[in-house]
FITOR-179978 format. One line per 4 residues: their letters; for each residue x, y, z of C-alpha. Coordinates in steps of 0.001 Angstrom, whole numbers, plus 500000, padded with zeros to 6 digits. Layout:
FITOR-179978
A = X/Y/Z | ...
END
This chain:
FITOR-179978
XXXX = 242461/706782/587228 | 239134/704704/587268 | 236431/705851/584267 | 233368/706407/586348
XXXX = 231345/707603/583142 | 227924/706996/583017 | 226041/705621/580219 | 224818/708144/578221
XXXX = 220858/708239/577189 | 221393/707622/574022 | 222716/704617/574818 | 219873/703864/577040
XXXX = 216950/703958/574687 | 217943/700940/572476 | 217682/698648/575693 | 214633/699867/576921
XXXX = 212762/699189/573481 | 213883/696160/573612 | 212464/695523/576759 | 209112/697509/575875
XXXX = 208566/695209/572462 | 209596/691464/574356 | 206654/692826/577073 | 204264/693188/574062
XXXX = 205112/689624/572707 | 204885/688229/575559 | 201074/689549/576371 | 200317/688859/572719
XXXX = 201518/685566/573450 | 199310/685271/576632 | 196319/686722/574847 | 196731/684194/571891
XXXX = 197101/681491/574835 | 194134/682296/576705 | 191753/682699/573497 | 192720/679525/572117
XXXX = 192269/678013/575900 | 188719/679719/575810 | 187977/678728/571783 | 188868/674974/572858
XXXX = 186194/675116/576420 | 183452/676372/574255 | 184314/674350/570893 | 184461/671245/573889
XXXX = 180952/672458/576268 | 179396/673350/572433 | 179959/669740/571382 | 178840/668160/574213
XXXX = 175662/670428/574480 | 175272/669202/570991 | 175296/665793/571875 | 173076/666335/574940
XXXX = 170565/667667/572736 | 171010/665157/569982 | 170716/662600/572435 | 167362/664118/573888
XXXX = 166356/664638/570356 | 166644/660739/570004 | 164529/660059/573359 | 161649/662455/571849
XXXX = 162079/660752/568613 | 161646/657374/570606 | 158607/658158/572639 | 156991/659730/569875
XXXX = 157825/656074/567701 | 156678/654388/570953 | 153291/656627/571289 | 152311/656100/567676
XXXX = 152612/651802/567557 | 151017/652184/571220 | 148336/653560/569467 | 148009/651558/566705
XXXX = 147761/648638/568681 | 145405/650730/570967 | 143052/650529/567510 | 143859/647489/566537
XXXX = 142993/645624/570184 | 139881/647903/570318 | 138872/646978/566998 | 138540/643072/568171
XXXX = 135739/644297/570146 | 133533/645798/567363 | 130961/644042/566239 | 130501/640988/569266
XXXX = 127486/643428/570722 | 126121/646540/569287 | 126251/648022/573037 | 130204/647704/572554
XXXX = 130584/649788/569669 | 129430/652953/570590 | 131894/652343/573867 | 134681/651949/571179
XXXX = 134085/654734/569089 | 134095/657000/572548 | 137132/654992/573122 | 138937/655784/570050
XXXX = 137770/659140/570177 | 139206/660231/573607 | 142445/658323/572788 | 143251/659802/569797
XXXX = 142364/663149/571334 | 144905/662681/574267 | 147585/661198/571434 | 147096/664386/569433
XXXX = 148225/666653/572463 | 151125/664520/573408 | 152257/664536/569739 | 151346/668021/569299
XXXX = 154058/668966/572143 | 157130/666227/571180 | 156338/667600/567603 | 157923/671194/568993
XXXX = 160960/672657/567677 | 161941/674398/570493 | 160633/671616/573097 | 161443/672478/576444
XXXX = 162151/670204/579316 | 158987/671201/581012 | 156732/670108/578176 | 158912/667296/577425
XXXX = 157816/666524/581477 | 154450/667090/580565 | 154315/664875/577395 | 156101/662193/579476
XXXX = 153248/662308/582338 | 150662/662122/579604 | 152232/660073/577896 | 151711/657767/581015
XXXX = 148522/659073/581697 | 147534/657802/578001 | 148879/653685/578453 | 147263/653874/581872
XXXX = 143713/655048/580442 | 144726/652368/577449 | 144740/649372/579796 | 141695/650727/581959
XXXX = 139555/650961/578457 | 140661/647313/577661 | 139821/646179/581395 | 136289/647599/581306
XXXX = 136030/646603/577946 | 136786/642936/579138 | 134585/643482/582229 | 131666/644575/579838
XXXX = 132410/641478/577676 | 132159/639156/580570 | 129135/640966/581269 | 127350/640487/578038
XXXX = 128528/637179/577730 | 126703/636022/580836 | 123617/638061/579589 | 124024/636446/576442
XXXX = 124484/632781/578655 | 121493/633716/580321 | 119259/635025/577605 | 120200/631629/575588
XXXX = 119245/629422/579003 | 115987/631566/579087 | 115437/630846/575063 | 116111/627522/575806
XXXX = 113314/627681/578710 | 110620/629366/576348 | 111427/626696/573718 | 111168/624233/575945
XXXX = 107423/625693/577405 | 106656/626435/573538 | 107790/622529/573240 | 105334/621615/576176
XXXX = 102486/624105/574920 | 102522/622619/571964 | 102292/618894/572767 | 099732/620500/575550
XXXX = 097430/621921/572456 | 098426/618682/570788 | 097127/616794/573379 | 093953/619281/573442
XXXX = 093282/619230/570067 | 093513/615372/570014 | 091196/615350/573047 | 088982/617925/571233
XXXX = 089059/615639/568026 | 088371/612345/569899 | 085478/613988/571487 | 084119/615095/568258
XXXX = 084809/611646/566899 | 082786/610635/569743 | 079945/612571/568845 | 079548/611185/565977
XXXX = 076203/609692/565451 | 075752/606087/564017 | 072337/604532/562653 | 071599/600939/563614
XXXX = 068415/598776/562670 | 068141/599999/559441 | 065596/599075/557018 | 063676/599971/554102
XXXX = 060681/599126/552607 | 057664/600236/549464 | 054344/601485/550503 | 051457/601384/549315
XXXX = 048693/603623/551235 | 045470/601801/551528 | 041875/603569/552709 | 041958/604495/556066
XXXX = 045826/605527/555793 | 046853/602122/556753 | 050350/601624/554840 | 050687/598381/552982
XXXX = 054170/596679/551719 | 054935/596131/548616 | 057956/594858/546703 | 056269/596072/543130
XXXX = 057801/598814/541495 | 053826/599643/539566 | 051941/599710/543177 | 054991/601240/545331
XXXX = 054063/604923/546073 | 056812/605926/549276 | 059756/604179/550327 | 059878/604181/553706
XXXX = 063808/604381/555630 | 063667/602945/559047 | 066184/603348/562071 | 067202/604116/565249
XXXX = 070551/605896/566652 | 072850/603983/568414 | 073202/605457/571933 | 075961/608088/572632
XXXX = 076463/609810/575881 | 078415/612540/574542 | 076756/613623/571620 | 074767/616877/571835
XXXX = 071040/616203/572753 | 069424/618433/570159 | 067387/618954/567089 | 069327/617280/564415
XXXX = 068907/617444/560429 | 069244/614160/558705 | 069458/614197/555135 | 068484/610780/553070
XXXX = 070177/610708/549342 | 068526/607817/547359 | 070027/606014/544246 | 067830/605335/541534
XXXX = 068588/602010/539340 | 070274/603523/536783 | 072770/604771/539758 | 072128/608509/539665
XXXX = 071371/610077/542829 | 067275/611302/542942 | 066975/615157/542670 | 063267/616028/543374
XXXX = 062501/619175/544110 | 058380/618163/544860 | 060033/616044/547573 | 061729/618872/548852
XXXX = 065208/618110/547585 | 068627/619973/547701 | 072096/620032/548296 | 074456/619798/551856
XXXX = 078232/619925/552504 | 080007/616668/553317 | 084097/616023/552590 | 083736/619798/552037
XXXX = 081712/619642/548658 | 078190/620187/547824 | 076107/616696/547389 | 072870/615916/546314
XXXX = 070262/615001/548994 | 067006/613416/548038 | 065103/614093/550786 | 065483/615348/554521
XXXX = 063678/615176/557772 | 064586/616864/561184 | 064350/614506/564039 | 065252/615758/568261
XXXX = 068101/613554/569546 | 067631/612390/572455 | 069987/609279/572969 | 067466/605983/573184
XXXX = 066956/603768/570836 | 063576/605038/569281 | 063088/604282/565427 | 062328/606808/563448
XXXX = 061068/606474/559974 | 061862/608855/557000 | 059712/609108/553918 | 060106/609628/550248
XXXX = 056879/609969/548174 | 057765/610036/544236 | 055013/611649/542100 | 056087/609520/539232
XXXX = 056129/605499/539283 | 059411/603963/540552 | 061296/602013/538833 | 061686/598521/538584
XXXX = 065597/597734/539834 | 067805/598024/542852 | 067598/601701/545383 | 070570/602479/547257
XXXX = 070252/605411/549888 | 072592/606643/552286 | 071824/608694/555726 | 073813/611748/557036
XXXX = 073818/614043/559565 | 075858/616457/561037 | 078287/615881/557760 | 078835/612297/558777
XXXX = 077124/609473/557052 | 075311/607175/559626 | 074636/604362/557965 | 073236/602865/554176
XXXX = 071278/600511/552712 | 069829/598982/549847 | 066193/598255/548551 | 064770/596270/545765
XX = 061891/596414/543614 | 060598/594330/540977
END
């Protein structure tokens, strides 16, 4: 007779406990898989991130190497400028100025901790915006130079021009002043036929010559001037300075003497006469009456006029 008997519950539970506690493992198991799946994505996406933003840390570090040597050598080109025209360095300074200005924003934004991408855009495009406004200062700055130089070129051509018209001026006045000096040479007046003589004045006022020194009472200085078409025609003092023997020039202030310039001192003239020029060749007599007695011995005199001598001569009495 078959045994149909059923397994009793008791039985039962040990098996299904079993069961119940290999489920649990086996969704621990799953849970532990899946979180160590998901700690190894993140500890793999965190590393890269990290790297991406290391490596973007690098560019920033980069442009902001790149931006400061640009701009040293931005101060350093501008700087060859200063100093080759005073014009140029007020440009400069403006220069400098707006540069460093533009520098200072782009640094103040790649200087950010928490730089975004759209600044870092931003400090890109002006960082662009700042080498193209570099290279246009240095252009105009090249342009102005050019410009200068040829104002320079043509201020030195028009130097040389006024130096050369100075140059002709002067050999003009030159020229003038030797034409004004020969004509004042030419002016000069000379005496010709000159002649001296003692006189003695007889009754009637006839004059009588004389070569004693104890009957002489004038001397008498004859002459004419030579002719001279360019001499003033006018009224011209001539002033007669006699030597006595004893070689002293005659002071004698009866006779109306004094002194006149000639070689730019003062000199002794005996005697002087005012005669009208009138360019023939009229003698004209000058006289000297001492109110002494004359000497015995040689006279010298001399004639001037016009702070020229004209002519001299000598006399002799015994």
């Amino acid at each position: 007779m078959e045994n149909n008997q059923q397994p009793s519950p008791a039985n039962f539970r040990p098996e299904r406990k079993k069961e119940s506690n290999r489920l649990v493992y086996i969704l621990i198991i799953l849970f532990l898989l899946g979180m160590n799946g998901y700690l190894l994505y993140m500890y793999l996406h965190t590393d890269k991130a990290l790297e991406t933003e290391q490596s973007n840390l690098m560019d920033v570090k980069k442009e902001r190497a790149d931006l400061e040597k640009l701009l040293s050598n931005a101060k350093a080109e501008l700087e060859t400028y200063r100093g080759i025209n005073d014009s140029l360095n007020g440009v400069i300074d403006k220069k400098n100025s707006e540069l460093y200005n533009m520098a200072n924003e782009i640094q103040g934004l790649l200087n950010s901790k928490n730089l975004s991408k759209k600044d870092y855009e931003r400090a890109m495009e002006m960082y662009d915006k700042f080498k193209y406004y570099y290279e246009k200062t240095k252009k105009e700055l090249d342009e102005k130079l050019v410009e200068l130089n040829e104002v320079k070129k043509e201020n030195t051509e028009l130097k040389a021009s006024v130096k050369t018209l100075e140059t002709d001026k002067d050999k003009l006045d030159g020229e003038k002043r030797k034409a004004i000096s020969d004509l004042e040479n030419a002016k000069i007046l000379e005496a010709v036929n000159i002649s001296a003589l003692a006189i003695r004045i007889r009754s009637g006022g006839k004059e009588q010559e004389t070569t004693k020194a104890s009957k002489a009472e004038q001397l008498k200085i004859s002459f004419g001037f030579a002719r001279n078409a360019v001499a003033d025609r006018n009224r011209k003092d001539v002033y007669v300075k006699i030597f006595g023997p004893d070689g002293v020039a005659i002071k004698d202030d009866q006779a109306g003497s004094g002194t006149f310039k000639y070689a730019g001192q003062e000199s002794i003239y005996t005697t002087k006469q005012s005669i009208d020029f009138t360019n023939n060749s009229e003698i004209i007599s000058i006289y000297y009456k001492r109110a002494g007695d004359f000497k015995k011995g040689k006279y010298k005199f001399e004639l001037y006029c016009e702070g020229y001598i004209l002519g001299q001569g000598l006399l002799e009495l015994k």
